[in-house]
C-alpha positions in Angstrom: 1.4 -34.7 -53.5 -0.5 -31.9 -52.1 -0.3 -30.1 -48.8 -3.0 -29.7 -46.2 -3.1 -26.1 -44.9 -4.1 -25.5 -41.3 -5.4 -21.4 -40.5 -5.2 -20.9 -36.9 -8.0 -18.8 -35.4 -8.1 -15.4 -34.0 -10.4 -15.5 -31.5 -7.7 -16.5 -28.8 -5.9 -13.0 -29.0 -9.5 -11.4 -27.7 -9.7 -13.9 -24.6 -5.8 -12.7 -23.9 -6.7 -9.3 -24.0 -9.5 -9.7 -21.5 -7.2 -11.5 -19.2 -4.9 -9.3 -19.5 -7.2 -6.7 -18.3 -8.6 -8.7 -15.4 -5.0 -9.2 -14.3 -4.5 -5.5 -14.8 -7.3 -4.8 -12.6 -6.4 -7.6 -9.9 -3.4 -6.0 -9.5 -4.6 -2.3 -9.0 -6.8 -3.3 -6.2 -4.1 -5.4 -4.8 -1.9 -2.2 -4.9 -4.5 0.6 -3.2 -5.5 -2.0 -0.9 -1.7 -1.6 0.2 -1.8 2.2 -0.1 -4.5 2.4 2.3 -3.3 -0.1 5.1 0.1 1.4 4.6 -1.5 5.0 5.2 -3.3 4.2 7.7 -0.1 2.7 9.4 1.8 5.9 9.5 -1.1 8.0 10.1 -0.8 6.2 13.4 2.7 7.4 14.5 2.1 11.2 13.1 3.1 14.0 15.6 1.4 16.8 12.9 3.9 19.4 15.2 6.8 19.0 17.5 9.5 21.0 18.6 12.6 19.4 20.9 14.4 20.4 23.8 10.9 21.8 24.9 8.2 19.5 23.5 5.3 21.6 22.0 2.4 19.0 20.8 -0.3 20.7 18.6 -2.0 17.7 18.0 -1.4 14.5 19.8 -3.5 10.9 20.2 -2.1 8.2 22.5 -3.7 4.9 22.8 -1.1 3.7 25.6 0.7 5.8 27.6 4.1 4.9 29.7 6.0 7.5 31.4 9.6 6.5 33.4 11.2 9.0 35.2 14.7 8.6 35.7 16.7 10.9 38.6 19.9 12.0 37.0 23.1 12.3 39.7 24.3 15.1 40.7 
């Protein structure tokens, strides 16, 4: 009695390797587009030069500022 023999085709290990890429490439946009709102983040809390028990600022932005004052006792 004889056998059928099946051949699988290998055309489906190209259309993997494209997806593969696009997946690739999804996910290094995904992770610069994190980069960049992460740097931009801490670019927002930067002091670029500080010095404490006498505050020296070389460069300094403030959106909002709020000062309290507190009277120590004598």
């Amino acid at each position: 009695m004889p056998r059928e023999v099946t051949r699988q085709t290998k055309a489906a290990p190209a259309t993997s390797l494209l997806a593969l890429a696009v997946g690739a490439a999804a996910f290094a946009a995904v992770a610069v587009g994190a980069l960049a709102i992460g740097r931009l983040a801490v670019g927002r809390l930067t002091i670029r030069k500080a010095r404490f028990k006498v505050l020296e600022v070389d460069e300094l932005t403030v959106h909002k500022l709020r000062v309290l004052e507190e009277e120590r006792a004598a």
